[in-house]
C-alpha positions in Angstrom: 32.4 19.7 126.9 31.9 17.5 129.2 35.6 18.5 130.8 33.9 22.0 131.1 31.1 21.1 133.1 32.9 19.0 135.9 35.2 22.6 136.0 32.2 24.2 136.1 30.8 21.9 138.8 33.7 22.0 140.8 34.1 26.1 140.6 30.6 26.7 141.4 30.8 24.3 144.4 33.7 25.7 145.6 31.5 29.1 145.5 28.9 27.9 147.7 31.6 26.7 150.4 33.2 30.2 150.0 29.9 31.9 151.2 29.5 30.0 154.1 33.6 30.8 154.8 32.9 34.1 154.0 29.9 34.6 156.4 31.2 32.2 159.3 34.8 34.9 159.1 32.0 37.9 159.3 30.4 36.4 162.5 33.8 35.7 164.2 35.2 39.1 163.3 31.6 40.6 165.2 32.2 38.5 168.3 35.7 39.7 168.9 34.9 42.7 168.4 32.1 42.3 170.9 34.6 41.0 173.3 37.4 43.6 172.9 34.3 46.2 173.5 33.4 44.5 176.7 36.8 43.9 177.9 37.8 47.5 177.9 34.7 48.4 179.4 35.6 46.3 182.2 39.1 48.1 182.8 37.7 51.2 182.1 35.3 50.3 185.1 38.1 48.3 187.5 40.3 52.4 187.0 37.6 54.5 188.0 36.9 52.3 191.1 40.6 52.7 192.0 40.2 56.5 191.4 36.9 56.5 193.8 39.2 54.9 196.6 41.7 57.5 196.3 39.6 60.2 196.1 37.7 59.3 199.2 41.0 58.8 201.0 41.6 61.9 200.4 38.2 63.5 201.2 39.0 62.0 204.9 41.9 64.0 204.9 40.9 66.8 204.1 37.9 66.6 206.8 40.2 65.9 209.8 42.0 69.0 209.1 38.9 71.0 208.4 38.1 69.6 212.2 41.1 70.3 213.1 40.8 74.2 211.9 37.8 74.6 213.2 38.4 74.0 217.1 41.3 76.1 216.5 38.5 78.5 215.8 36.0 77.9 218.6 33.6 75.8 216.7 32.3 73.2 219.2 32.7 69.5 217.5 29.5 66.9 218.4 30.0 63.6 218.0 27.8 61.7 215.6 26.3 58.2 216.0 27.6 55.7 213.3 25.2 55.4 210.1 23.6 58.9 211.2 24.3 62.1 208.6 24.5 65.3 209.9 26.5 68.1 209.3 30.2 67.4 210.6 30.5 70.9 212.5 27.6 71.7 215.2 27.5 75.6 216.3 26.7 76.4 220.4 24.5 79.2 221.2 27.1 80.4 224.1 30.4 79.9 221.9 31.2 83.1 219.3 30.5 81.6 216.1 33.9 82.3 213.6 33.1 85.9 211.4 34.1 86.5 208.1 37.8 87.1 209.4 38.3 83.3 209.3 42.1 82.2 209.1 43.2 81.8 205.4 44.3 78.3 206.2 40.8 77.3 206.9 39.1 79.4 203.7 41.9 77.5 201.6 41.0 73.8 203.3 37.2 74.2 202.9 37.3 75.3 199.4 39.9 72.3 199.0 37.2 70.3 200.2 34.5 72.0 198.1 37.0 71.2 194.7 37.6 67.2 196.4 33.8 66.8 196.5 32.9 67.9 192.8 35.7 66.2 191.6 34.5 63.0 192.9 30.8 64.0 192.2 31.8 64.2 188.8 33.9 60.9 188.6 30.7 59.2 190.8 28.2 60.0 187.5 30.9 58.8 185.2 31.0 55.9 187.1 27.0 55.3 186.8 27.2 56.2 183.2 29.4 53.4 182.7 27.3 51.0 185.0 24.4 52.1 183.0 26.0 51.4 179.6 27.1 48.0 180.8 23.7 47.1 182.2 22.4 46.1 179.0 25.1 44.0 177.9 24.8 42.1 181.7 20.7 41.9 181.2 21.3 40.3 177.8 24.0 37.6 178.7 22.9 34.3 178.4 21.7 32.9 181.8 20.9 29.8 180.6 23.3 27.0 179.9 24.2 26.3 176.8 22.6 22.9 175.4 20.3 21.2 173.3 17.1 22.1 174.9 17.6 25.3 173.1 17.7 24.3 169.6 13.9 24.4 168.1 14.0 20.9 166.0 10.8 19.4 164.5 9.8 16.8 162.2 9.2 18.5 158.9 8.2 17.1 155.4 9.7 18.0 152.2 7.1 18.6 150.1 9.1 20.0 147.0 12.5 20.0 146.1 14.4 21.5 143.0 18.3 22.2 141.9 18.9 25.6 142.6 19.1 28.3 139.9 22.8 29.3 140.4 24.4 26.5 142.7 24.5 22.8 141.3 25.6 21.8 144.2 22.5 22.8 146.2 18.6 21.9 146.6 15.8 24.5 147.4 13.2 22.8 148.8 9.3 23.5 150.2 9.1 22.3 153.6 6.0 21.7 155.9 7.2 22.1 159.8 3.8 21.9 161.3 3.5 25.8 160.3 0.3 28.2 158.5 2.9 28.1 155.2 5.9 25.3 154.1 9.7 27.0 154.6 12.2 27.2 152.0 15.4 25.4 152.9 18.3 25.1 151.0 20.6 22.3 151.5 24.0 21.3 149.6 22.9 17.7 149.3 22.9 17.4 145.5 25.8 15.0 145.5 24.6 13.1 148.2 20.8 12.6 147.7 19.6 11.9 144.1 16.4 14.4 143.2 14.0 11.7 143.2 14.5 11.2 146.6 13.6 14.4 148.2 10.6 14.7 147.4 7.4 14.0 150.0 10.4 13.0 152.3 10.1 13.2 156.2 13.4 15.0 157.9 14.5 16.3 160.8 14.8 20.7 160.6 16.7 22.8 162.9 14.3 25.8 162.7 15.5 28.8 164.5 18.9 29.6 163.3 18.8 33.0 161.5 17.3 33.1 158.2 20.3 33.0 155.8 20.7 33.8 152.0 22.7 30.9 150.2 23.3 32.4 146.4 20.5 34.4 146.1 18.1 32.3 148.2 17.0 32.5 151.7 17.3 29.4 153.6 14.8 29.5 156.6 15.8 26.5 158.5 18.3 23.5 157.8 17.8 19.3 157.3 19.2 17.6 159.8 21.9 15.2 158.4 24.1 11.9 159.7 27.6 13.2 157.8 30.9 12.2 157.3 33.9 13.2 154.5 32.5 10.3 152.4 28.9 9.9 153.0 25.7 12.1 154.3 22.6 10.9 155.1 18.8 12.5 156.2 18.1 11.7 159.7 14.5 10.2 160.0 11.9 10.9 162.2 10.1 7.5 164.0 7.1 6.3 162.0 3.6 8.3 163.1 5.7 11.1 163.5 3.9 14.3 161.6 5.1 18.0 160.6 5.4 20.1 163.9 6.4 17.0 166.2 9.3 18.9 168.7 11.9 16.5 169.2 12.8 16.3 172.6 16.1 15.1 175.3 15.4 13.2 178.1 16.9 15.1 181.0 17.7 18.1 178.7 13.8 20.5 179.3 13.4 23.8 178.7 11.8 25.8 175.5 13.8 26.4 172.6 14.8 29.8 171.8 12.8 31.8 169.1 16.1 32.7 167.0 19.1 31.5 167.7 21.9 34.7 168.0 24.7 33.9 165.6 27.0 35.9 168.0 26.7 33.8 171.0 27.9 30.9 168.6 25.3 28.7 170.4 24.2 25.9 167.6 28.5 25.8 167.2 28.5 24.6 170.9 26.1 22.3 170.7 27.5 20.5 167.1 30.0 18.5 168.3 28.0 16.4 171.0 25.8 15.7 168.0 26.1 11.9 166.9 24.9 8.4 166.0 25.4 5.3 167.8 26.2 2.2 166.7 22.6 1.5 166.2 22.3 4.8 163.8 20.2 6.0 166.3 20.5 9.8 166.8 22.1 11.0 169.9 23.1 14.4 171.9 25.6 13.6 174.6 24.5 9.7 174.5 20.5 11.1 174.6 18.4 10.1 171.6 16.7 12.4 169.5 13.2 11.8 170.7 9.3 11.9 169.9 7.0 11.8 172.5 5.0 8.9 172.2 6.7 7.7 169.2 10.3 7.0 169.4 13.8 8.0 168.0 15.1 9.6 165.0 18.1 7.8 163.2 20.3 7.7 160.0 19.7 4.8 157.4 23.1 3.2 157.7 25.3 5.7 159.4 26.6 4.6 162.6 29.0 6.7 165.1 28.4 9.5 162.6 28.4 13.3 162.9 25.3 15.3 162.9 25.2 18.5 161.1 
């Protein structure tokens, strides 16, 4: 029996880390295709600007030997000033304007002309329509750089914690984070942190990553955790530190986004500069998580750790 539940334990645990596969594989397989979209849009764009160029090469050829026609047929040329648009032909009162019995040659060069300029009229408004659809991906790109300032961490309290119903591998806990009502957060910390301890237990949360359902469950946020192969511990916030307390980077301001967009991959940037010192102290880039006016957030024992 006791053979059975360890299988038991192991399959279900092997479960929960095949959801997060699972869902990690979905967001990469979006962002490619995200890519692919964009990069054909940009040699979509690069072709038609290569077709505009010819086109209007073309145009000007096509006007010189309109010009040319039309001396051959009396019509009096004035020259126009640079960056003024008039029309290129001017008629003179005293010079016989050309009747209907205009040269074939001409009749065949203007309506050449005519055909040149709605053909590039029409490949001008595909042009914009392709600006136009581009515009939105270009107003959405990320203009800010990519660090830690845009994570939204806060000191938070477990108020509650319990085994979840279908995962033994996994907590769902009640958390306070300074907010009108606690967040449920589950964490895969079963094997790592006995029961007993999560409860009334101050933490570090990572609050704006997108809601995500973890066997059944919707996990609004995440605990903060020193972590290696062998051992994970909760980072802790300094003492005086309440629920709600922003945890800040010297030299790293700026607000933290209100959800982070899975797509952009940002919170997978920012994980690796994530660590403890040697004084369990933890650090982005060398900068210690910080409370204003209260001091740093560290492991227990966990030094030169990963943070996840």
């Amino acid at each position: 029996m006791a053979a059975n539940n360890a299988v038991l334990n192991r399959l279900e645990q092997k479960g929960a880390e095949a959801d997060q596969v699972i869902e990690y594989l979905k967001q990469q397989v979006a962002l490619l295709k995200e890519k692919a979209i964009l990069q054909a849009s940009l040699r979509e764009e690069k072709k038609l600007r290569v077709e505009n160029a010819k086109l209007k090469k073309e145009i000007e050829g096509l006007k010189q030997e309109l010009i040319q026609a039309e001396i051959r047929n009396g019509v009096k040329q004035i020259a126009v000033p640079p960056g003024t648009t008039v029309s290129t032909a001017s008629f003179s009162d005293d010079v016989p304007q050309p009747t209907a019995v205009t040269s074939s040659g001409s009749k065949d060069q203007i309506k050449g002309e005519d055909e040149e300029k709605k053909k590039k009229e029409k490949v001008g408004k595909k042009g914009e329509k392709k600006e136009e659809k581009q515009q939105p991906a270009a107003g959405s790109s990320d203009a800010k750089p990519v660090s830690v300032s845009r994570l939204d961490l806060r000191v938070g309290c477990i108020i509650t914690a319990e085994k979840h119903p279908d995962a033994d591998t996994l907590y769902v806990e009640e958390v306070d984070v300074g907010e009108a009502s606690p967040r449920t957060v589950v964490s895969g910390l079963v094997k790592h942190v006995p029961l007993d301890q999560m409860q009334n237990r101050m933490a570090i949360l990572l609050c704006n990553l997108k809601p995500a359902k973890m066997r059944g469950v919707v996990s609004q946020a995440m605990v903060m955790c020193a972590s290696s192969p062998e051992k994970v511990e909760i980072l802790a916030p300094p003492p005086g530190a309440v629920p709600g307390d922003r945890i800040t980077f010297e030299g790293f301001p700026g607000d933290p986004e209100k959800e982070l967009n899975p797509k952009k991959k940002i919170w997978e940037q920012i994980q690796p500069d994530l660590h403890t010192n040697d004084q369990c102290v933890a650090t982005y880039k060398g900068v210690p998580f910080e409370v204003k006016g209260k001091g740093v957030c560290r492991a227990e024992t966990m030094a030169n750790s990963g943070i996840k």
